[in-house]
C-alpha positions in Angstrom: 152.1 171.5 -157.9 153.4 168.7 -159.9 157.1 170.5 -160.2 157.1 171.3 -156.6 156.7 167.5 -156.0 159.2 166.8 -158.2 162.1 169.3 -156.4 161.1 168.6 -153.2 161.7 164.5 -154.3 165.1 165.7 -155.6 166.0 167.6 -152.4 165.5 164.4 -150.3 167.3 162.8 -152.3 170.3 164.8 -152.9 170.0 165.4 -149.0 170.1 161.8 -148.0 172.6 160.9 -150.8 175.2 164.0 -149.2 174.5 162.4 -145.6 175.4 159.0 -147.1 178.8 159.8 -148.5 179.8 161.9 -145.6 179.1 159.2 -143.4 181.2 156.4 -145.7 184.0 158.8 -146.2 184.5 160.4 -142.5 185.6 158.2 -140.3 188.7 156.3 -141.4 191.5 157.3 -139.4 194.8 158.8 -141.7 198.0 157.5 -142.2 199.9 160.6 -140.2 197.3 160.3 -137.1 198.1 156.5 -136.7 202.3 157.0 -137.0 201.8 160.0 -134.3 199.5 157.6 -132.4 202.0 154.6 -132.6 205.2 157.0 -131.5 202.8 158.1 -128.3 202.5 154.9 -127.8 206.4 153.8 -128.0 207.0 156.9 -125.9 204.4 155.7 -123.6 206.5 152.2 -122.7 209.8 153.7 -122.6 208.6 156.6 -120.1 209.8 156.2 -116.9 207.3 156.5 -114.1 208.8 158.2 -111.7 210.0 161.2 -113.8 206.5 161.7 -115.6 204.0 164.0 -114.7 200.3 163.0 -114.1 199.1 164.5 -116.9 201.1 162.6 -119.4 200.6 159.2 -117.2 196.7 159.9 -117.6 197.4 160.1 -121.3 199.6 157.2 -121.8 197.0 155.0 -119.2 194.0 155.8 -121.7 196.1 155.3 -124.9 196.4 152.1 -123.6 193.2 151.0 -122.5 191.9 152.1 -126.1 194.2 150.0 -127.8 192.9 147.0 -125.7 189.5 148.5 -126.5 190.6 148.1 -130.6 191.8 144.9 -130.3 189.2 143.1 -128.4 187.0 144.8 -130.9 188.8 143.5 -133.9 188.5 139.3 -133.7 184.6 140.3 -133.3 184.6 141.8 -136.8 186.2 138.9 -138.4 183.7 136.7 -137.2 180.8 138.5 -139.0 
């Protein structure tokens, strides 16, 4: 009884300690996404409107607002 106390302590623990550094380690975005992100986004301001199709002006218009999104969110972080 004692050893099955003693793995299933072990298995939490290894558990908890594989959810931890997948959490830490998953979210930062890469290098290559934000240069693809930041040529969208030149792309975006020299498109002209009338040429462009909806689908890419629905693309550019929400690029947009998530950038405002990620810089209103960023002065808050300093603070803290």
């Amino acid at each position: 009884m004692k050893k099955l106390l003693s793995v299933l302590i072990a298995a939490s623990f290894a558990t908890v300690s594989a959810a931890s550094f997948a959490m830490s380690h998953g979210g930062a975005p890469k290098d290559a996404d934000m240069k693809k992100m930041e040529e969208k986004m030149e792309a975006c301001k020299k498109m002209d409107a009338k040429t462009v199709d909806d689908k890419m002006k629905a693309e550019c218009k929400k690029m947009m607002d998530d950038k405002k999104m990620m810089d209103e969110k960023k002065p808050d972080a300093m603070k803290k």
